[in-house]
Backbone and ligand atoms as CSV (ligand in chain L), in Angstrom:
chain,resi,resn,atom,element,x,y,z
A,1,UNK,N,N,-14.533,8.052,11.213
A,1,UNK,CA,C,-14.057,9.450,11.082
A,1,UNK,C,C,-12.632,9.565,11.653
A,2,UNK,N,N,-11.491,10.334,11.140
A,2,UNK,CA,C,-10.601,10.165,11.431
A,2,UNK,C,C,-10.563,11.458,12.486
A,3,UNK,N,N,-9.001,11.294,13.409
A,3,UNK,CA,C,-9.290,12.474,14.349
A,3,UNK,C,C,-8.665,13.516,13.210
A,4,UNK,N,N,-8.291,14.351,14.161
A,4,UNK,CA,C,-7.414,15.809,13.614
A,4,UNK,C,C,-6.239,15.586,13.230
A,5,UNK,N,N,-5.714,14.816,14.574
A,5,UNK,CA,C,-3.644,14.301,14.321
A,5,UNK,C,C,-4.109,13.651,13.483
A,6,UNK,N,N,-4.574,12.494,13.290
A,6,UNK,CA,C,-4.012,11.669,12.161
A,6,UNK,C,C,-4.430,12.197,10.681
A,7,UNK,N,N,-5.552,13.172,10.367
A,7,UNK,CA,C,-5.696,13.610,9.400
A,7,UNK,C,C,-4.394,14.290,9.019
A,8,UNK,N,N,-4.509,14.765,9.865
A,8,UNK,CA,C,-3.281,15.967,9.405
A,8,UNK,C,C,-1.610,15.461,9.512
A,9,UNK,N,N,-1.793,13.698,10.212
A,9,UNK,CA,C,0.019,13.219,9.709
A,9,UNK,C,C,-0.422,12.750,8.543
A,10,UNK,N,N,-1.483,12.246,8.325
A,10,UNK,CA,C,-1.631,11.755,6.807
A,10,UNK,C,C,-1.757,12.672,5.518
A,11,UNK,N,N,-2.183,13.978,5.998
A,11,UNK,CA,C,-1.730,15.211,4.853
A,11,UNK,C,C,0.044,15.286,4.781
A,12,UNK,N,N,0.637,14.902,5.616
A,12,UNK,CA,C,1.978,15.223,5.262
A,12,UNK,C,C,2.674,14.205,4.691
A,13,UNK,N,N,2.011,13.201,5.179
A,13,UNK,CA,C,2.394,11.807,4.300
A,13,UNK,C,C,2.503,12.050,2.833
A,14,UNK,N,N,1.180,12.727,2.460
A,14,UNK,CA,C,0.713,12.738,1.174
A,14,UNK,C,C,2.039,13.901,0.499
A,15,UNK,N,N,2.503,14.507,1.060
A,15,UNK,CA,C,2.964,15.652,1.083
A,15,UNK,C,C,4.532,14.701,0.436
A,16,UNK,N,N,5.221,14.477,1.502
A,16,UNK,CA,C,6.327,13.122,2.014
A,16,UNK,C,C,6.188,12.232,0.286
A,17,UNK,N,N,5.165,11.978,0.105
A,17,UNK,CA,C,5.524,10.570,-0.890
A,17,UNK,C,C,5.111,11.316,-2.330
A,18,UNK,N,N,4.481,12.801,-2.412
A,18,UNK,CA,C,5.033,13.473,-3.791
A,18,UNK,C,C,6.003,14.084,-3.334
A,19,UNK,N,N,7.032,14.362,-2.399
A,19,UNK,CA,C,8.123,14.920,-2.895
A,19,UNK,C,C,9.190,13.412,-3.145
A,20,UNK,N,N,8.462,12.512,-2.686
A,20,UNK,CA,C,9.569,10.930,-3.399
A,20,UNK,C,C,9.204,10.926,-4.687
A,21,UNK,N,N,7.924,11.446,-5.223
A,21,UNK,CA,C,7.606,11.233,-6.528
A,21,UNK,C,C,8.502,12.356,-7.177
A,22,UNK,N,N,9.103,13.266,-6.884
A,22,UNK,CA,C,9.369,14.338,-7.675
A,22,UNK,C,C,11.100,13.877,-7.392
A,23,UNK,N,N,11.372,13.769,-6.616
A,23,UNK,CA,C,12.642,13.183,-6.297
A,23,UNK,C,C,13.171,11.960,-7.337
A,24,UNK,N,N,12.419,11.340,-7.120
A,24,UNK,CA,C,12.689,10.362,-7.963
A,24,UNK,C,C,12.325,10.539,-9.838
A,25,UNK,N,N,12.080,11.112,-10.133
A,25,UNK,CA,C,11.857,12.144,-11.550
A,25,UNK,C,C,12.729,12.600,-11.888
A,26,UNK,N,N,13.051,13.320,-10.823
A,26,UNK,CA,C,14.829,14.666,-11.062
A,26,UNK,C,C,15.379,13.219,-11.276
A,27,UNK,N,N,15.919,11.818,-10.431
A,27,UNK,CA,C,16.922,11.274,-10.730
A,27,UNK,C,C,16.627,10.535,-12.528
A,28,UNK,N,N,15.186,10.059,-12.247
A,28,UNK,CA,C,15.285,9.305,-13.928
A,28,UNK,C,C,15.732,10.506,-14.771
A,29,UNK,N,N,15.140,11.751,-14.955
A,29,UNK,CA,C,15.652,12.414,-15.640
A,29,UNK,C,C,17.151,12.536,-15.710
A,30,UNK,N,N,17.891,12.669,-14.494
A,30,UNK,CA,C,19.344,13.138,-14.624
A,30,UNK,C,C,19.996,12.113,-15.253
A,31,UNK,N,N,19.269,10.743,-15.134
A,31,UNK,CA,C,20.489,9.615,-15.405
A,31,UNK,C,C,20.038,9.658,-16.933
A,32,UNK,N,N,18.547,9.727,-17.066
A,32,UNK,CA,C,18.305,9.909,-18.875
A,32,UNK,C,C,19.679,10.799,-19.911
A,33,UNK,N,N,19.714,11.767,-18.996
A,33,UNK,CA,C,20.612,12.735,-19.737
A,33,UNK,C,C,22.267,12.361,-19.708
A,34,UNK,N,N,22.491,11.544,-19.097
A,34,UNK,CA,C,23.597,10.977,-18.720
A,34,UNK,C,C,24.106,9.547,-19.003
A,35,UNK,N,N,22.990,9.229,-20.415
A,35,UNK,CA,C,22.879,7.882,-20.738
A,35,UNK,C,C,22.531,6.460,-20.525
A,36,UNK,N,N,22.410,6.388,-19.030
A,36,UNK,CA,C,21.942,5.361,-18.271
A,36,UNK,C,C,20.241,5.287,-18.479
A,37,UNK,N,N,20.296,4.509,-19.950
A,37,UNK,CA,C,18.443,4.064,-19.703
A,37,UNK,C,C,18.003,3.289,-19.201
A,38,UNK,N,N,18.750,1.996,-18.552
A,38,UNK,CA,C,18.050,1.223,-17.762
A,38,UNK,C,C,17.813,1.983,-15.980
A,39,UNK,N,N,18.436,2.540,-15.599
A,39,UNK,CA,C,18.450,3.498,-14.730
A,39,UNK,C,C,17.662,4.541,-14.652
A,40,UNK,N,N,17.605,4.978,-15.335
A,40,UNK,CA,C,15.990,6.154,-15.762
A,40,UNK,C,C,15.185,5.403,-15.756
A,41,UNK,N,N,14.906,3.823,-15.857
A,41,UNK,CA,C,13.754,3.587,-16.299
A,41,UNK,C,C,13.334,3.268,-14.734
A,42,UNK,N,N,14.036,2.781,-14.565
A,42,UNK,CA,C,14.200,2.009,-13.199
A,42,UNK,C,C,13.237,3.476,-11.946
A,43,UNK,N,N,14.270,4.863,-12.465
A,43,UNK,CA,C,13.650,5.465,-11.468
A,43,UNK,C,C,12.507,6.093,-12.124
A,44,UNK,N,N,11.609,5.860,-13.348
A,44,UNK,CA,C,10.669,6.286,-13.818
A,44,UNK,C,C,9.866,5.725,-12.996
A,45,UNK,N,N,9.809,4.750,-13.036
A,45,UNK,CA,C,8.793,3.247,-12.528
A,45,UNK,C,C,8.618,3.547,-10.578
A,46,UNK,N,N,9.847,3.857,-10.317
A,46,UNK,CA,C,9.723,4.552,-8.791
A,46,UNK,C,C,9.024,5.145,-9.134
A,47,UNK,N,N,8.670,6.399,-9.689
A,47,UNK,CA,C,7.929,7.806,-9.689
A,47,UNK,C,C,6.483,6.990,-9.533
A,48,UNK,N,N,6.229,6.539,-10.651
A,48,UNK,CA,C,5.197,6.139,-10.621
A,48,UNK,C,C,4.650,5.297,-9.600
A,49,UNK,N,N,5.620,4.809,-8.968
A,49,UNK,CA,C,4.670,3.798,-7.425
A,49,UNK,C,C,4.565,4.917,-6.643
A,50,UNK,N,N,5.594,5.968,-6.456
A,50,UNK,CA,C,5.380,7.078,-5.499
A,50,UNK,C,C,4.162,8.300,-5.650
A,51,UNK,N,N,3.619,7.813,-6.917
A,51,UNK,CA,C,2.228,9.155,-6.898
A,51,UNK,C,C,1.330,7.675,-6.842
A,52,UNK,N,N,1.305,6.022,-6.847
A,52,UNK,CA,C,0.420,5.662,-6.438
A,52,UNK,C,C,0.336,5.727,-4.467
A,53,UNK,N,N,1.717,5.744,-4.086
A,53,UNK,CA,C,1.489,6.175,-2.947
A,53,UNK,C,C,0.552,6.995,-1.912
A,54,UNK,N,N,1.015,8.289,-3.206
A,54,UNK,CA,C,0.187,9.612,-2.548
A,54,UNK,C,C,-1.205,9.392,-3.132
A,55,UNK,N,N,-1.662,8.819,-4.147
A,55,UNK,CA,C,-3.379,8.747,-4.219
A,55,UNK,C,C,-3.877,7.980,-3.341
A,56,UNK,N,N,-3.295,6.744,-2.881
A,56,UNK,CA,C,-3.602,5.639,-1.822
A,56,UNK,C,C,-3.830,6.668,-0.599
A,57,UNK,N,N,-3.252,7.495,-0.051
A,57,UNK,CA,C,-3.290,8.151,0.634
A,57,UNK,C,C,-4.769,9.406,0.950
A,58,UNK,N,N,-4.657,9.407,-0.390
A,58,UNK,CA,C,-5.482,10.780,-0.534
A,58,UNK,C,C,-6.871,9.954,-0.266
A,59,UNK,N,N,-7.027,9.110,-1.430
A,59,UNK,CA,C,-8.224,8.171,-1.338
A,59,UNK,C,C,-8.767,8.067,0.210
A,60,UNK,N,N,-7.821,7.280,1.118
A,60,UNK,CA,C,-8.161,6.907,2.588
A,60,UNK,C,C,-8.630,8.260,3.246
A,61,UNK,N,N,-7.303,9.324,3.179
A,61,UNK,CA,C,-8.228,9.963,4.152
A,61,UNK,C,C,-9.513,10.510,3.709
A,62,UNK,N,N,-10.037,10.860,2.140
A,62,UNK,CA,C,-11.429,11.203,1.958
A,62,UNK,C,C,-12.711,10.356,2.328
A,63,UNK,N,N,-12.014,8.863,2.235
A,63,UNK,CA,C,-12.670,7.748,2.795
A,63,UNK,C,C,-13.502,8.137,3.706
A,64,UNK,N,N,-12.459,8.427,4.699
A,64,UNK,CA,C,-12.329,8.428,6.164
A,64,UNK,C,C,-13.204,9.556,6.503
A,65,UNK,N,N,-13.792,10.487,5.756
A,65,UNK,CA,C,-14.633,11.505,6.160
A,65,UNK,C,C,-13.598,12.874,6.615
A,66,UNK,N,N,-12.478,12.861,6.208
A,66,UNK,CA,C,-11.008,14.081,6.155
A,66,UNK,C,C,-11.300,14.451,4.775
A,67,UNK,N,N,-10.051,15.403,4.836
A,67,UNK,CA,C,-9.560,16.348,3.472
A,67,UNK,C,C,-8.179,16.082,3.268
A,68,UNK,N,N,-8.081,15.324,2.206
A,68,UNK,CA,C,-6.745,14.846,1.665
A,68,UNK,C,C,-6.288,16.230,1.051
A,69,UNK,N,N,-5.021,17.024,1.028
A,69,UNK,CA,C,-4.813,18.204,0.544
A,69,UNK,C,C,-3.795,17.792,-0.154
A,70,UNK,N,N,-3.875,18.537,-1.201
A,70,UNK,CA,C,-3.268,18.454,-2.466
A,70,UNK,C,C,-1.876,19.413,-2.080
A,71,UNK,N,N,-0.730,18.858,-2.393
A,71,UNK,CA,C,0.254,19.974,-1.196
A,71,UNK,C,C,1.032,20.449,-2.932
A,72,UNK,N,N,1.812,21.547,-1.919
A,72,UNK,CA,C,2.703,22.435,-2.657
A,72,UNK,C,C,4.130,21.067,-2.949
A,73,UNK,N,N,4.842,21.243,-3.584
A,73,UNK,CA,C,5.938,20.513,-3.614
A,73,UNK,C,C,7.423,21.319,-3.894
A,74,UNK,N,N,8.146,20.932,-2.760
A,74,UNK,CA,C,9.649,21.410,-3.283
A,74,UNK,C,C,10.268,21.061,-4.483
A,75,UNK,N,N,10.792,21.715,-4.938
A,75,UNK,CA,C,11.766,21.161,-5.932
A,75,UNK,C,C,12.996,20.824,-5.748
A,76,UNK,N,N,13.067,19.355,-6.661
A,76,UNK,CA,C,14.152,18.279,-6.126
A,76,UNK,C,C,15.358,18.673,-6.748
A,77,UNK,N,N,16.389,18.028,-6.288
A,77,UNK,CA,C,18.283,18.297,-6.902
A,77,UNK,C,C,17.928,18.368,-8.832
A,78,UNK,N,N,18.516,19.175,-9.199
A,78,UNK,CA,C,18.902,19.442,-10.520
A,78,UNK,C,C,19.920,17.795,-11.302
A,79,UNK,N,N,20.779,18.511,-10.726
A,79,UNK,CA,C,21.973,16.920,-10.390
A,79,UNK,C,C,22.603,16.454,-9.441
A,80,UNK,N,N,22.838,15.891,-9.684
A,80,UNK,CA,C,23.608,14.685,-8.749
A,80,UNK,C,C,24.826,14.289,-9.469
A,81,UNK,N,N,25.489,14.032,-8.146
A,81,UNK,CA,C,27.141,13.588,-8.036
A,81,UNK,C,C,27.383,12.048,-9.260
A,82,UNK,N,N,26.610,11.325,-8.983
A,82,UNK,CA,C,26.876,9.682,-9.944
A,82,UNK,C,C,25.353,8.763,-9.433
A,83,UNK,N,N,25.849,8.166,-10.077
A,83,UNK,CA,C,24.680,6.531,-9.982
A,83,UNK,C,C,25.138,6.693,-8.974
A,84,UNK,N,N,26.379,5.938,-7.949
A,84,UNK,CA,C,26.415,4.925,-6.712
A,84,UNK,C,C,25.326,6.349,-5.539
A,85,UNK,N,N,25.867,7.722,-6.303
A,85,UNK,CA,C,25.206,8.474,-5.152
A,85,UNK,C,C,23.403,8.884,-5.329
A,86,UNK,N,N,23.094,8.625,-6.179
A,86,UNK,CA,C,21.559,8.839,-6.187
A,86,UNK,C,C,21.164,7.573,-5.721
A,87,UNK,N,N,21.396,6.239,-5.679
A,87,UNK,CA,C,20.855,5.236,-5.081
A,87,UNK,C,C,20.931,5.814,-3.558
A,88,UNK,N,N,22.266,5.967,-2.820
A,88,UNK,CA,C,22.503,5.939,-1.775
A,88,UNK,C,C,21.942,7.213,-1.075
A,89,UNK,N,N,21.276,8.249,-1.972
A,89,UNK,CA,C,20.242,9.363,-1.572
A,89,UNK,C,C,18.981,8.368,-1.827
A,90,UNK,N,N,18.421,7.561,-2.182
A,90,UNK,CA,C,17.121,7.090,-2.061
A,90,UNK,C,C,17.164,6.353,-1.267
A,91,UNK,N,N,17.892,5.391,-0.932
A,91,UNK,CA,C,18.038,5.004,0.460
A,91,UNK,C,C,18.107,5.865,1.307
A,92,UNK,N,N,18.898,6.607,1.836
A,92,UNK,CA,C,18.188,7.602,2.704
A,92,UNK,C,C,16.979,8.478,2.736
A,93,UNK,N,N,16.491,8.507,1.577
A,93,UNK,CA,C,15.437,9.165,1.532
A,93,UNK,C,C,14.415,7.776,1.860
A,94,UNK,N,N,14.328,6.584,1.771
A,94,UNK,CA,C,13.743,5.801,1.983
A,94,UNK,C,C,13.558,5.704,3.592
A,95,UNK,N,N,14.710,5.626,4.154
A,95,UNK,CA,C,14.745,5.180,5.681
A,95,UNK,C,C,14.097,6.524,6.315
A,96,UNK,N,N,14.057,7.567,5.748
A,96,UNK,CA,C,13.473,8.871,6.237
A,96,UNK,C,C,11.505,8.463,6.136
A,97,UNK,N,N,11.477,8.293,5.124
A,97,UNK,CA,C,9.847,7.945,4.859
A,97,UNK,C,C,9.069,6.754,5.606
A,98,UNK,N,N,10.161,5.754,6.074
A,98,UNK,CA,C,10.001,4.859,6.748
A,98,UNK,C,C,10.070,4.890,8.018
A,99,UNK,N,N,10.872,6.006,8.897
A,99,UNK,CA,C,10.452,6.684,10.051
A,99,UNK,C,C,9.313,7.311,10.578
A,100,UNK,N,N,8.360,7.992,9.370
A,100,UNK,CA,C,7.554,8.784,9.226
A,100,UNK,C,C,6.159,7.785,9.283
A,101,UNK,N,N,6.448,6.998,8.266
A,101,UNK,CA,C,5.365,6.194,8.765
A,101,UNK,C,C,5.460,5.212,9.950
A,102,UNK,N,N,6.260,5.337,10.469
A,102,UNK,CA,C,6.489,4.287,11.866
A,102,UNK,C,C,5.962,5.457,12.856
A,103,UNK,N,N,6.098,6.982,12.797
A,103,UNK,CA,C,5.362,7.649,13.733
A,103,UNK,C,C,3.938,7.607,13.843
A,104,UNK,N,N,3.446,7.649,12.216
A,104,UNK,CA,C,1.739,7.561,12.302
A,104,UNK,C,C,1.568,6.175,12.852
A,105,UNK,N,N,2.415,5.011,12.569
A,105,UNK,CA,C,1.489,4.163,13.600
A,105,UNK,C,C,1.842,3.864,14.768
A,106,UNK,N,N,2.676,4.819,15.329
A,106,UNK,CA,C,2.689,4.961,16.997
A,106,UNK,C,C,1.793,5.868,16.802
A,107,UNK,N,N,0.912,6.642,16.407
A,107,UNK,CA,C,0.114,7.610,16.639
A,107,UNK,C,C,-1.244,7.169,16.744
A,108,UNK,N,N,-1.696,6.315,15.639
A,108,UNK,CA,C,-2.489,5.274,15.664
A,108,UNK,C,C,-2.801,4.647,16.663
A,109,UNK,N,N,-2.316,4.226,17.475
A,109,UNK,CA,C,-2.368,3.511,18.479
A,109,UNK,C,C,-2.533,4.318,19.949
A,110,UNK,N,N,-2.230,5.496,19.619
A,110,UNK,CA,C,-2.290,6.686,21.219
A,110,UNK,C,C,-3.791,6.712,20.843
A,111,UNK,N,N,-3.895,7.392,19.523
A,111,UNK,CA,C,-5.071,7.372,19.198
A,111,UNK,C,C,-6.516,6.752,19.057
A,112,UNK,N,N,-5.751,5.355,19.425
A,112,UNK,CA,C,-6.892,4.014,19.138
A,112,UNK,C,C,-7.653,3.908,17.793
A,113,UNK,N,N,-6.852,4.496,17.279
A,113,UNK,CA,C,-7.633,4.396,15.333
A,113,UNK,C,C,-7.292,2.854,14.805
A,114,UNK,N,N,-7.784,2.146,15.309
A,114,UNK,CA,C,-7.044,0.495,14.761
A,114,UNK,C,C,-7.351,0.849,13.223
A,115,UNK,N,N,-8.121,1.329,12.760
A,115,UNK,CA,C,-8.891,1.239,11.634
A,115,UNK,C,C,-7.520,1.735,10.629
A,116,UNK,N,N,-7.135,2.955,11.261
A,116,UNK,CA,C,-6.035,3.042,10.233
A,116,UNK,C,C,-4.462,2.552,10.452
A,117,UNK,N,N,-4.782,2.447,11.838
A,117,UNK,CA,C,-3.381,1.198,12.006
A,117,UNK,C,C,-3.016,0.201,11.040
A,118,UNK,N,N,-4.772,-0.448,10.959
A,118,UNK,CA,C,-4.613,-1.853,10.000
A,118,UNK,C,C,-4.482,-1.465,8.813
A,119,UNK,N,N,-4.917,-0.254,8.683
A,119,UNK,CA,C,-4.673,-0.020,7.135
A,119,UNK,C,C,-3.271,0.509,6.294
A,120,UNK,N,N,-2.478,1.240,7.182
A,120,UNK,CA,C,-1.047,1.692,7.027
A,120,UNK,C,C,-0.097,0.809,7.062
A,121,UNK,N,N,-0.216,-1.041,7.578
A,121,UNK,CA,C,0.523,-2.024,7.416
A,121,UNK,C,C,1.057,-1.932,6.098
A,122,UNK,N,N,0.128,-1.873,5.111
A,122,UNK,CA,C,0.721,-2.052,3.948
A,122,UNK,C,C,1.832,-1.107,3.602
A,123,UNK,N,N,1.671,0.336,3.799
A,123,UNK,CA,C,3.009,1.189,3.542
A,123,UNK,C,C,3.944,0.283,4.776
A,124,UNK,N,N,3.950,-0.477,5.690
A,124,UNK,CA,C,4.948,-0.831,6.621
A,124,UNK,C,C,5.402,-1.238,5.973
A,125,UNK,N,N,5.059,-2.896,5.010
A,125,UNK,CA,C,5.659,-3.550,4.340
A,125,UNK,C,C,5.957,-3.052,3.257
A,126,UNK,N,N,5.478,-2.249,2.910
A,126,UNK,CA,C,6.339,-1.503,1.168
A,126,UNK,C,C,7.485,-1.201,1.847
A,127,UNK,N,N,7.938,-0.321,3.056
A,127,UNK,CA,C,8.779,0.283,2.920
A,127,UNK,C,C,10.379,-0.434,3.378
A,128,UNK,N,N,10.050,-1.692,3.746
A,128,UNK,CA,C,10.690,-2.838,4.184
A,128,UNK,C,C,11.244,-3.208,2.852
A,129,UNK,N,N,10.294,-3.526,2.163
A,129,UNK,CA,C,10.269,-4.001,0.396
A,129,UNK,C,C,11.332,-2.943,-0.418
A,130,UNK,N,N,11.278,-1.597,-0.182
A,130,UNK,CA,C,11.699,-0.475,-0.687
A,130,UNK,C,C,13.184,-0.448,-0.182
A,131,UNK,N,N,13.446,-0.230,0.692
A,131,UNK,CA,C,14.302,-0.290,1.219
A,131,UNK,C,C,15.234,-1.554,0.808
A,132,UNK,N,N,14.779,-2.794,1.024
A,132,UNK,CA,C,16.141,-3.698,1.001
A,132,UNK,C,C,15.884,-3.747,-0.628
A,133,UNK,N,N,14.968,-3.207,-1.436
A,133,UNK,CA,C,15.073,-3.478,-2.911
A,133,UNK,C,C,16.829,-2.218,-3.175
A,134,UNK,N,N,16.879,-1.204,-2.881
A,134,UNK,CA,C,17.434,-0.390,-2.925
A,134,UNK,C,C,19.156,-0.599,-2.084
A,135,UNK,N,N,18.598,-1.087,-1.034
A,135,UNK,CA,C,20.208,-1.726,-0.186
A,135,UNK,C,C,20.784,-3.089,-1.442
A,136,UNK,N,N,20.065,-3.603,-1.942
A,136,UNK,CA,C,20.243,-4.818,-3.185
A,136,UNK,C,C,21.070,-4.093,-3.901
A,137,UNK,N,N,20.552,-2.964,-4.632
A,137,UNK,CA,C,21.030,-1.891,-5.498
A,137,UNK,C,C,22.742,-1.313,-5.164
A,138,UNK,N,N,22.513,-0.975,-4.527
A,138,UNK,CA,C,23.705,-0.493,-3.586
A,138,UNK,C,C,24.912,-1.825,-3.428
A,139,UNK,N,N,24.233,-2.658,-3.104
A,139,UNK,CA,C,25.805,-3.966,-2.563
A,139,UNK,C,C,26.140,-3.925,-4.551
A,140,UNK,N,N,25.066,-4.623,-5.057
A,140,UNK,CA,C,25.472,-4.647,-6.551
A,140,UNK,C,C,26.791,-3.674,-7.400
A,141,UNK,N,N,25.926,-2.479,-6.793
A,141,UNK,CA,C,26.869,-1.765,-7.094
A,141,UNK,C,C,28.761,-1.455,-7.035
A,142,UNK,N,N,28.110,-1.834,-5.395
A,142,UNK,CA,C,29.533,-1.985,-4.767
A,142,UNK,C,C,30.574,-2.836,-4.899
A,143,UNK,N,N,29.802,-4.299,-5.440
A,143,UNK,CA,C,31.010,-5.511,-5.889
A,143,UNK,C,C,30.848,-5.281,-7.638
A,144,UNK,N,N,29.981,-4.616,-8.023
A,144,UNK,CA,C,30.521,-3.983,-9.738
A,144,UNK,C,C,31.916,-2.607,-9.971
A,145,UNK,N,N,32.075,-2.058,-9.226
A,145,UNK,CA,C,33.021,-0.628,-9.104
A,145,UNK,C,C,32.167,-0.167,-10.030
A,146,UNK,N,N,32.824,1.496,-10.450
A,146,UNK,CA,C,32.501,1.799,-11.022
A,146,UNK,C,C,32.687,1.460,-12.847
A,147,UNK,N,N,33.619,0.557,-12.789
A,147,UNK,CA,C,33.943,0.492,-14.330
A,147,UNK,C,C,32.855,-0.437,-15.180
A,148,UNK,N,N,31.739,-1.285,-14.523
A,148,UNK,CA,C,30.519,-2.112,-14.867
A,148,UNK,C,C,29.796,-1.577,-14.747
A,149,UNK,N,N,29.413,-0.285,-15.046
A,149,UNK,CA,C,28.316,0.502,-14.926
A,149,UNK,C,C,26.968,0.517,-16.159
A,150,UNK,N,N,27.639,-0.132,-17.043
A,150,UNK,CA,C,27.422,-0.513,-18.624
A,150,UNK,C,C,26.451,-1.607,-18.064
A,151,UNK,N,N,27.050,-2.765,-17.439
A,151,UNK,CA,C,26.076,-4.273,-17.572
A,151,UNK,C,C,25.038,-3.728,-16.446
A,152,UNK,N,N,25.378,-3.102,-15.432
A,152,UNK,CA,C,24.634,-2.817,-14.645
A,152,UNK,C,C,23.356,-2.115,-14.989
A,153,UNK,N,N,23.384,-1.315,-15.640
A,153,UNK,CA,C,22.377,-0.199,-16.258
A,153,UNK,C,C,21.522,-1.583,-17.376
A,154,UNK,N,N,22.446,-2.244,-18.146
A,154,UNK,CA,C,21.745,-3.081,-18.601
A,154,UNK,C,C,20.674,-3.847,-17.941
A,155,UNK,N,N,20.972,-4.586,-16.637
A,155,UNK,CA,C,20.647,-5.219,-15.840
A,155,UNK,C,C,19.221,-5.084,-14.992
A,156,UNK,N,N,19.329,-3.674,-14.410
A,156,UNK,CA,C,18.577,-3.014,-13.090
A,156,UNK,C,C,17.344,-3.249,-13.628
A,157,UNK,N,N,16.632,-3.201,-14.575
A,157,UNK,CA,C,15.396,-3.518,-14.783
A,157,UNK,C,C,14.791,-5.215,-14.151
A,158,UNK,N,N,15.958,-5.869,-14.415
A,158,UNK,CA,C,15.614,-7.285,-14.077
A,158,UNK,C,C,15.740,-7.191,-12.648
A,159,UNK,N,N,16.282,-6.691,-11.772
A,159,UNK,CA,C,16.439,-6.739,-10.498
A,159,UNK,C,C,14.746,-6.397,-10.238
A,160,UNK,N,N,14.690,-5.475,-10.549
A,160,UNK,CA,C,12.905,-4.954,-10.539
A,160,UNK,C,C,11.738,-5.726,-10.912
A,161,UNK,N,N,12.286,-6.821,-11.335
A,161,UNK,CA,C,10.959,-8.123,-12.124
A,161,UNK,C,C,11.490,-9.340,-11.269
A,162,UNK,N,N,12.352,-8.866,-10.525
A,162,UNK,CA,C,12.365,-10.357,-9.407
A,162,UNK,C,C,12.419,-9.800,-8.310
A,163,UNK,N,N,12.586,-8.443,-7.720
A,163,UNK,CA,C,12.021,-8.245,-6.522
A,163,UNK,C,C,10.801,-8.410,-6.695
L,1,FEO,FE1,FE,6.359,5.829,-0.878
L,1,FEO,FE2,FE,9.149,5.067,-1.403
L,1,FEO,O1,O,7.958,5.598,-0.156
């Protein structure tokens, strides 16, 4: 049975990784409209790990004998400034989510919940995974300028089949 705190950091979790899912939507969409399809696709495919996120989530805490709550969601940026800057907003939005879960498992541990300690490793290592997949993104970018934005967009899918 889970306690109260951790039910309730893990409702916000759930909360936390659909607004990455919706976040990351606004961007495939914006870059769709802006011609970049390997880039939309790229952040389609995010979306979609980010609502497997939040079911992984939901799943455990019902597991767990909690109430996974189905949350309200903000609505994400319309547009955005360019490619180099929506990567460099998911990276920050990454290192933000990756704080968040570094609190539940200091919490875990006040708590003595090993049970879900051991089980939140895995978002540890996604978000390790997430992160330098995205810092990858970013250097690429940075030794392409902006005028290779063409091979790049071509490209980004393959970066995604060898991370
Ligand atoms: Fe589910 Fe990208 O954090």
């Amino acid at each position: 049975m889970l306690s109260k705190k951790i039910e309730n950091s893990l409702n916000e979790q759930i909360e936390k990784e659909g607004y990455a899912a919706q976040l990351y939507l606004a961007m495939a969409s914006w870059s769709e409209t802006q011609g970049y399809d390997g880039i939309s696709q790229w952040f389609y495919a995010q979306h979609m790990e980010e609502i497997e996120h939040m079911l992984r989530i939901i799943k455990y805490v019902n597991e767990r004998g909690g109430h996974a709550i189905v949350p309200k969601i903000e609505q994400p940026p319309k547009e955005f400034e360019g490619i180099k800057q929506i990567f460099e907003a998911s990276l920050e939005h990454e290192q933000m989510v990756t704080r968040s879960i570094n609190d539940i498992v200091g919490l875990c541990l006040n708590e003595k919940d090993y049970t879900t300690h051991n089980w939140i490793q895995w978002f540890v290592d996604e978000q390790l995974e997430e992160e330098s997949s995205v810092n990858a993104i970013i250097d690429k970018l940075n030794m392409l300028g902006d005028k290779n934005l063409y091979i790049f967009d071509r490209d980004i899918m393959k970066m995604r089949d060898e991370g």
